[in-house]
N, C-alpha and C positions, 0 to 999 in steps of 0.2 A: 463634460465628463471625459476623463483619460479615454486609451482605449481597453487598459489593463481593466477598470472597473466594468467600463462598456458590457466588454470580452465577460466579464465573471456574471454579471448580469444576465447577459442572453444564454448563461448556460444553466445556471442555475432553474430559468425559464422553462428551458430545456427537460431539467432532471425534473423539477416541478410536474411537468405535463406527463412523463417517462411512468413516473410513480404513480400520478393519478389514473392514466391508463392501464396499470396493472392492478390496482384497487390495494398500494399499499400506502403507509401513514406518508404526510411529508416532509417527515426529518427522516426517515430510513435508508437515509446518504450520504456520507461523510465526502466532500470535494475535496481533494486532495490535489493539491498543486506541487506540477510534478516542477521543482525549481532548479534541479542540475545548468551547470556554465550559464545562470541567469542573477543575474548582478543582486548585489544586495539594494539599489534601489529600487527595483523592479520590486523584489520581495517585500519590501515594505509596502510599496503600493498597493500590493494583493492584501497584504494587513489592513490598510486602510476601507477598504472593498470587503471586508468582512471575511477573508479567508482567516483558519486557526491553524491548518496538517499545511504541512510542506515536506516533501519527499527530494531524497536526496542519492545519488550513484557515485559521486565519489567522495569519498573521506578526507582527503583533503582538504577540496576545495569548501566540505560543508564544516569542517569544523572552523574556518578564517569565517564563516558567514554565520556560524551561531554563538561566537563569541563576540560578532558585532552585533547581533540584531537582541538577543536573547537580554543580554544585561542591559540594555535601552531601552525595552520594549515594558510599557505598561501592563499587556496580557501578550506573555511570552507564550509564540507558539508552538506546536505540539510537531515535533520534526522526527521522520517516516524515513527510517533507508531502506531504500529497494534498489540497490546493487548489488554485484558478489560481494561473496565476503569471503575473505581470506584468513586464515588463523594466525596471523598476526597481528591482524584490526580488528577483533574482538573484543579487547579491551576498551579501546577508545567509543567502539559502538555502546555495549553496553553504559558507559559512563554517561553519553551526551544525548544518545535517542530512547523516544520515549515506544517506539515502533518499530520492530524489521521482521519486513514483510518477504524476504529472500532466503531462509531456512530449507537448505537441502540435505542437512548431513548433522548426525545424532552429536559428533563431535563440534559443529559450530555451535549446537545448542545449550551442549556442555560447557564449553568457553563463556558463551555468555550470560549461562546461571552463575556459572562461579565466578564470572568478575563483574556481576551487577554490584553496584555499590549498597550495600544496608539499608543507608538512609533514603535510599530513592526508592518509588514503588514499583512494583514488578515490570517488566518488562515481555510489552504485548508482541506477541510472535508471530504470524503467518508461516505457515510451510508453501517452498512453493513448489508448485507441481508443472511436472513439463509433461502435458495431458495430450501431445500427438509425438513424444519421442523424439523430437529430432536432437541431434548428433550436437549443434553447435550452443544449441538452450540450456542454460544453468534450468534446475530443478529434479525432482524425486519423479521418477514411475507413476502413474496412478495405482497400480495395485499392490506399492512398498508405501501407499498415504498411510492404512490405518496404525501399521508399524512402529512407523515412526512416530506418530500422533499419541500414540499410548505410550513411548519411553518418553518423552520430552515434554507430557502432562504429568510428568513424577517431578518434574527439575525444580527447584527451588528459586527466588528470585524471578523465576520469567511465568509469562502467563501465556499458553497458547490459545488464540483465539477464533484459527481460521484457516482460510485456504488460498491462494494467490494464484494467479495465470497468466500468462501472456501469450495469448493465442500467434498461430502463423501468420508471420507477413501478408501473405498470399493470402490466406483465406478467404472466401467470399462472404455476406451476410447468414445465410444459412448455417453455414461449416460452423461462423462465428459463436451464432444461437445455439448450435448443438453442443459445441464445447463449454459456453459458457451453462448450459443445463447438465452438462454432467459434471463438471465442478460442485454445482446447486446441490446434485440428487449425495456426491458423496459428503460431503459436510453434513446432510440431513442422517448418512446412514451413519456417520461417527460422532452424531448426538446421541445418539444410543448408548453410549458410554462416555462422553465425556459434552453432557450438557449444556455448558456456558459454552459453549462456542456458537460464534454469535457473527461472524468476519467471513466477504467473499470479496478478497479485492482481487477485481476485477475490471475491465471496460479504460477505454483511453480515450485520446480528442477524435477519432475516428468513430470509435463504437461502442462510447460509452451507453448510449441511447438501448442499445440493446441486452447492453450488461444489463440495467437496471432490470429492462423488461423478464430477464431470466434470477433475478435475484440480490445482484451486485450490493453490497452495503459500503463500498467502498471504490470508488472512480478516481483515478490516475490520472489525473487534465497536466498537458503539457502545453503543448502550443497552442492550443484552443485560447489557452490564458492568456501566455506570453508575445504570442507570436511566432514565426518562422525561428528555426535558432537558425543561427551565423557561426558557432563553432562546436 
């Protein structure tokens, strides 16, 4: 056994034990392999090992990896950006992903209702939230979420379905759980009016164990999968 497969194995084991500990179903976890500056034979490997989400930070590099993988692949997978986004790569996002999970601004939202392409099906959205403030973290306020969650469940072609975080560096395990529960607690208060939402990505190769345990339906595996990166 590679060590790619090994690696997705023992995490999945992982998320298995995570969920049953919290007493929730055990598919109530989508493993997202976070594949940024990671070759496209690596990703195929992950393919092989049963991964389907692959998450992507630069546009560039993902669009030369999903014109190779995508039209070769017998069950083409479902590819996640979670970068900035810039309103210039609007377009091309909307065309080639089926996920972005980085939504901080009514204007990227707008962008990419109005250049999702027709014939493809809506496009799933995360807002994400920068939930301790700091200065250098793309993301929304938590108290500008519900705001924005009610103009960009109007938009047409995209579907909102959730809430995104990337906790502090620094943080300790506690700090971690507390953020990732108030993520939890606001998503439960903006089903109140907008139902279907159903997404808390959250949790990484560090912590993701505890995402789950506070809610997480969505895990961000980077190097847990791949290994150390090199560039």
């Amino acid at each position: 056994m590679n060590n790619i497969a090994f690696n997705i194995e023992e995490i999945r084991d992982r998320v298995s034990s995570s969920l049953k500990a919290s007493n929730r179903p055990g598919d109530a976890v989508t493993l997202l392999a976070v594949s940024k500056t990671r070759s496209v034979a690596e990703i195929c490997e992950a393919m092989a090992a049963g991964i389907e989400d692959f998450g992507e930070n630069y546009l560039q590099e993902a669009c030369v990896k999903i014109s190779e993988i995508s039209p070769s692949s017998s069950a083409s997978p479902r590819w996640h950006y979670i970068g900035p986004i810039q309103a210039n790569k609007t377009r091309t996002i909307s065309e080639l992903f089926h996920w972005v999970h980085t939504v901080d601004r009514l204007k990227i939202a707008q962008r990419l209702s109005a250049q999702r392409p027709e014939q493809l099906p809506p496009l799933n959205i995360c807002i994400q939230v920068n939930i301790d403030n700091e200065a250098t973290k793309a993301g929304i306020n938590l108290e500008d979420v519900p705001a924005l969650a009610a103009e960009i469940h109007q938009l047409p072609g995209i579907t909102l379905r959730g809430l995104m975080i990337i906790p502090q560096k620094e943080a300790d395990n506690e700090q971690r759980k507390t953020t990732f529960r108030t993520l939890a607690k606001t998503l439960d208060t903006l089903k109140a009016s907008i139902p279907e939402l159903d997404t808390l990505s959250m949790g990484m190769s560090a912590d993701y164990s505890l995402a789950i345990q506070e809610g997480a339906t969505c895990i961000r595996v980077g190097s847990a999968i791949f290994g150390p990166r090199t560039g």
